[in-house]
C-alpha positions, 0 to 999 in steps of 0.5 A: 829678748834682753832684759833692759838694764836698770838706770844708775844715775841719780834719782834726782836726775830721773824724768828730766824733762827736756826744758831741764836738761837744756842747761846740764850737760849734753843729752845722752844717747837714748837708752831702754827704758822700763816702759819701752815698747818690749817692756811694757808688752812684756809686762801687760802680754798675758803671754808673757816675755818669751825669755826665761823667769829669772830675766822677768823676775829682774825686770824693772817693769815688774818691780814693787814700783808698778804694783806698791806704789803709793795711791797718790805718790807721783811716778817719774818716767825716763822717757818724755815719750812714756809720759806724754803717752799716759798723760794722753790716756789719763793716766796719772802718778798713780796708774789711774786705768779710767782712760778719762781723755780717750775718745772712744767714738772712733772705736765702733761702739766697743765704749758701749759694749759694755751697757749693752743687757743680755736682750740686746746681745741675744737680738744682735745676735740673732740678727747677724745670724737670720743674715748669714743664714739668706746665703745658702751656699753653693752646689756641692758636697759640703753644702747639699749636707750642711743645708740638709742638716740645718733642716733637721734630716738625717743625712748619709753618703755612699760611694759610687762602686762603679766607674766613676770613683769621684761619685757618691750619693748623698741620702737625706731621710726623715719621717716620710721623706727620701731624697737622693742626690748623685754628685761627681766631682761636686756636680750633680748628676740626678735626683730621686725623690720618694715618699715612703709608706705614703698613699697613692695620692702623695707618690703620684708627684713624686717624679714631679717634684724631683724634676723641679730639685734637680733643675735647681741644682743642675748646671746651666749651659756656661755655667761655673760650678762656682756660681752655682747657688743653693738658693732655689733648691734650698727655698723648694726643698724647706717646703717638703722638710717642714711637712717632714718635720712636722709629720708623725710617722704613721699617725701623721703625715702632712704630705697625705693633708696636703695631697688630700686638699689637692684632690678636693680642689682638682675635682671641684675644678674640673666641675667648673670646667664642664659647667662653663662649657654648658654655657650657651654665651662662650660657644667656640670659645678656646680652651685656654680662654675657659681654663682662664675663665675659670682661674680668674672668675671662678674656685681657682685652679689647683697646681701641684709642683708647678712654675719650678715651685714644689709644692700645691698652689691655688692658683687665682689671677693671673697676668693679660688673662682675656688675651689669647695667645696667638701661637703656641712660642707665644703660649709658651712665653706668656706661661714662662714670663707673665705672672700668675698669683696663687697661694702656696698651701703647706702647715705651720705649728698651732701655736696659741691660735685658736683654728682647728688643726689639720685633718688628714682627707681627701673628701673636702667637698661631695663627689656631687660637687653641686648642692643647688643651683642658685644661677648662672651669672659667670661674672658674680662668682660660681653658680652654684653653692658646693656641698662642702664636707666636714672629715673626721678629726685626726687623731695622733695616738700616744705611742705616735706622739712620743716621737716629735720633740714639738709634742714633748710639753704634753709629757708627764713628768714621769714620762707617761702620755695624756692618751690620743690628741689632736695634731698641734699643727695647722694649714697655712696658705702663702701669698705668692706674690704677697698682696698690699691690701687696706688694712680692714680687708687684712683683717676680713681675709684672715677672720675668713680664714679663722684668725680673729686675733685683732691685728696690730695697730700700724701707721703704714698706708696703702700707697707707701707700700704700693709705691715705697716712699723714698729713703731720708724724704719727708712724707706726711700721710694726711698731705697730698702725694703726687707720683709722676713718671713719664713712660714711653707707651707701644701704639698700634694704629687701627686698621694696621700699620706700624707699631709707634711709641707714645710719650705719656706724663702720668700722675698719680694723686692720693687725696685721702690715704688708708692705712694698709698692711702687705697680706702674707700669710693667712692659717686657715682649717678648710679648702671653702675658707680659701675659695671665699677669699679669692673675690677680694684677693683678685680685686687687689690684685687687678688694682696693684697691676694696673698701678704697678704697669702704669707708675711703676719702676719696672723696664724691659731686661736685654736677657729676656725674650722680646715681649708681645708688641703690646705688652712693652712700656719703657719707664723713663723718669720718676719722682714722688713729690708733694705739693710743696715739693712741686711748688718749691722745685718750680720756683727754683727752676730745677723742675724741668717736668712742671716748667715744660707743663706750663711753657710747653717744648722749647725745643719743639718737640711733641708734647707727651700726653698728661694722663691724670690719674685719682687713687681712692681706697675707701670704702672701695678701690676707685680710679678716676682717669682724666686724659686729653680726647677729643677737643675736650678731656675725658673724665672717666671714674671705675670701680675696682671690685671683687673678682677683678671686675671694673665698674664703670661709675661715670664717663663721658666718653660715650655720647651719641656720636660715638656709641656705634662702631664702625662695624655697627656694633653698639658700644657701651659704657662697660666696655670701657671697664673691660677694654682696661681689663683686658690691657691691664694699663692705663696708658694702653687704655687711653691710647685705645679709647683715644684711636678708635673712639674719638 
């Protein structure tokens, strides 16, 4: 780079403006200027020019007139450019650096950057950093390692000595913990998961569990090894990790807690499976109806490694359960595709909560199961009150306890331990899926489970969480909300014929709204504390479906399997209005819904039917359901209870009439309850009740 050469004309005739030199002679050829672009780099560039130093040192830029100037002495410039660009920054005779007119909004917030206190940047940072950590990367070498690593297990690679010079065998270990992975060429060939010097109850599902990782890893048909995602593996894998990372190798290993609940429940489930088959009321019924039965009505049904998820589950409702599969591709399809909720059970640290750690047992309830009889009722719960057991604490010794960095707070300061102690560690059950629930039964659940901290005050209602308002709309809790949708709803004639397609306008109206809170996690320190949680569990459960295949935004995907015939319902139109939003939207003519309500189909077409639909939470769930019958309109109120039950308060749909079946059956007014629980829909349901019983 030259060095610019210094001005020899007089100072007098130094930042001539070019009002100035108008009237002086012509203006000369422009010239380098010490605040030229290469001048002013040179002198700011913490790099410095690349020519040598003794062109520096005779730079003008570098000269005693940028350095010891006067404090208020004025500064001439060559170039009418350099001085119109500082006096743009604020930049005065004296090098004034505020930068006073410079409008730094349009910088990204960098003017503020520096308000910002230390809490700030840490809980931006951590931010930024929980959302790179959602991508788990793809299947490969690097990322199977990586991922193992972040879950603190030690990891190590082998080469395939055999045929395949591209293979090599990735071992993650840990306290009770194996895994092996054979990759070539970055794709996985298979999976082997071990558990050493672990019992016979932990091994046993091994083979299991590992089939379910190497599903998550193994390429599709057509698949791209570039596609191919950590996520599920990832999501499968931290839930053995975190039971490997909290154990205590040997005195304590939490996949023994864990199995040991398995064994427990899976004896107590067997029980009510022999005793529903002693009931004289379900003689030839099917398996799959029992086994149903007791799912949903009775202590659940334990899984292990089961739905491509690891892990133990609790299994307690689940999707259509009073429908029976009438084939085994239909079996097949309801087990893959309708949901099922349960509850994922695994550990989390003590923490400050007050619920006794984890006991290593397997003998949670006697080998006798039953205690005394107190009835036979299916309906209201099990029969029966079970001889629940109370195991032994487990103890870590102190030799033990040295090992997890989680217990380092209990060392001395001269590094000798406190002696033997209780595991700082307790069961969690995960809701899967999470329940939105009132947020007095929230409370009640986790008091149920031993949490009797108070929860935190929220201004969140049930319905918001069931059906999200939508984003930049105005909602006031007190004030009515209507949610409409029109839904285009399969009809099957009675006696047979073809299936047709009902339009249904439904409304859902919430008067007085409760405050709820969506359940996801609930610590708990014995298996009969999850078994009294499941009456209230299955009651929301049956409420959010209901609603959920009624209001919801759900539609039939082109990718799946074609649906049982009378499982399918298209969602068309929705909206979320108020009154004012009603009122407002008629008056200006855009509500085509609410002018077709009043005028009715210009067009001519078939009216859909209103269904009106009454949500109330408190102190029980209630659905009041209005819908044309008849020459009249039927007015139906159920109660929504514990078990998944619907009570039918009041109807007049029944009359004398009507209360015969063709078939001379005698109709009752429970079975309007039950036909809703069996469809689970209430679009279905007044389809039904409107073909068959008008």
């Amino acid at each position: 780079m030259s060095t610019p050469t210094p001005m020899k004309h007089a100072p007098s005739q130094q930042g001539k403006t070019p009002s100035q030199s108008q009237h002086g002679a012509a203006a000369s050829p422009p010239v380098s200027t010490p605040f030229s672009a290469s001048a002013v780099h040179a002198a700011f560039s913490p790099h410095g020019p690349r020519s040598s130093p003794q062109q520096f040192k005779k730079s003008p830029a570098t000269s005693t007139s940028l350095t010891a100037h006067p404090a208020n002495g004025a500064m001439n410039f060559d170039s009418p450019s350099a001085a119109a660009a500082f006096g743009v920054l604020g930049m005065g005779g004296s090098l004034d650096l505020g930068l006073d007119n410079v409008d730094v909004g349009a910088l990204g917030g960098l003017g503020a950057m520096g308000k910002i206190n230390d809490d700030e940047k840490a809980r931006r940072l951590e931010a930024v950093i929980e959302i790179l950590s959602q991508s788990k990367g793809v299947v490969s070498e690097a990322g199977l390692e990586r991922l193992a690593k972040r879950l603190g297990l030690e990891c190590l690679w082998e080469d395939d000595m055999g045929s395949d010079p591209k293979s090599r065998t990735l071992i993650v270990a840990g306290s009770a913990l194996e895994l092996l992975i054979i990759l070539s060429n970055n794709i996985v060939q298979s999976v082997s998961l071990a558990f050493p010097d672990s019992p016979e109850i932990v091994t046993k599902h091994a083979e299991k569990a590992g089939k379910i990782l190497l599903d998550d890893l193994m390429l599709l048909p057509g698949q791209s090894p570039l596609t191919k995602r950590l996520d599920k593996f990832a999501a499968n894998f931290e839930r053995l990790a975190t039971l490997d990372k909290l154990s205590i190798n040997p005195g304590l290993n939490l996949y023994e807690a864990v199995a040991g609940i398995y064994e427990s429940l899976e004896r107590l489930h067997q029980w009510d499976l022999r005793k529903i088959r002693e009931d004289p009321a379900l003689v030839g019924k099917s398996d799959e109806y029992l086994a149903n039965m007791v799912l949903c009505t009775r202590n659940g049904t334990p899984v292990m490694h089961a739905r491509n998820r690891v892990g133990l589950s609790l299994d307690y409702w689940k999707e259509k359960r009073l429908i029976p599969s009438s084939s085994e591709s239909m079996a097949s399809y309801m087990a893959k595709y309708e949901e099922t909720w349960g509850m994922l059970i695994s550990v989390a640290l003590l923490g400050d909560m007050a619920i006794p750690p984890v006991r290593i047992s397997d003998k949670w309830v006697s080998a006798d199961d039953e205690k005394v009889n107190l009835g036979d009722d299916l309906q209201l719960g099990p029969p029966a009150t079970l001889d629940w057991l109370q195991p032994d604490n487990t103890i870590i010794q102190a030799q033990d306890a040295v090992k997890v960095a989680a217990d380092a707070d209990s060392l001395k300061g001269n590094g000798e331990m406190m002696g033997p102690k209780l595991p700082e560690v307790m069961f969690m059950a995960t809701l899967d899926p999470p329940l939105n629930v009132p947020l007095l039964i929230w409370q009640e659940i986790r008091q149920l489970g031993g949490d009797l901290e108070q929860p935190e005050l929220v201004y969140t209602t049930l319905d918001s969480l069931m059906f999200p308002i939508p984003p930049g709309s105005q909602n006031d809790p007190s004030e009515l909300r209507t949610i409409s949708c029109i839904k285009e709803v399969e009809f099957k004639p009675p006696g047979g014929g073809e299936v047709s397609l009902k339009t249904h306008r439904n409304t859902l109206y919430i008067h007085k709204p409760v405050y709820g809170k969506t359940l996801k996690e609930i610590p708990f320190s014995h298996p009969q504390q999850l078994i009294a949680m499941l009456p209230f569990l299955r009651q929301y459960a049956l409420l959010s479906k209901v609603l959920d295949n009624s209001f919801g935004h759900k539609a039939d995907t082109p990718d799946t399997p074609e649906p049982h015939p009378s499982s399918k319902s298209t969602t068309t139109t929705t909206a979320t209005t108020t009154n004012q939003d009603n009122f407002g939207a008629f008056m200006a003519g855009s509500n085509k819904v609410a002018a077709k309500q009043v005028i009715g189909n210009l067009d001519g077409s078939p009216q859909p039917l209103s269904v009106d639909v009454t949500l109330s939470a408190h102190p029980v769930p209630r659905l009041q359901i209005v819908f044309p019958f008849r020459s009249a309109t039927a007015n139906v109120v159920l109660e929504v209870r514990p078990n998944g039950q619907l009570h039918v308060e009041s109807q007049n749909v029944l009359d004398e009439t009507n209360s015969t079946a063709p078939n001379g059956r005698q109709r009752r007014p429970e079975d309007i309850g039950k036909v809703l629980e069996t469809l689970e829909h209430i679009g279905k349901w007044c389809e039904f009740i409107r073909s068959r019983w008008a």
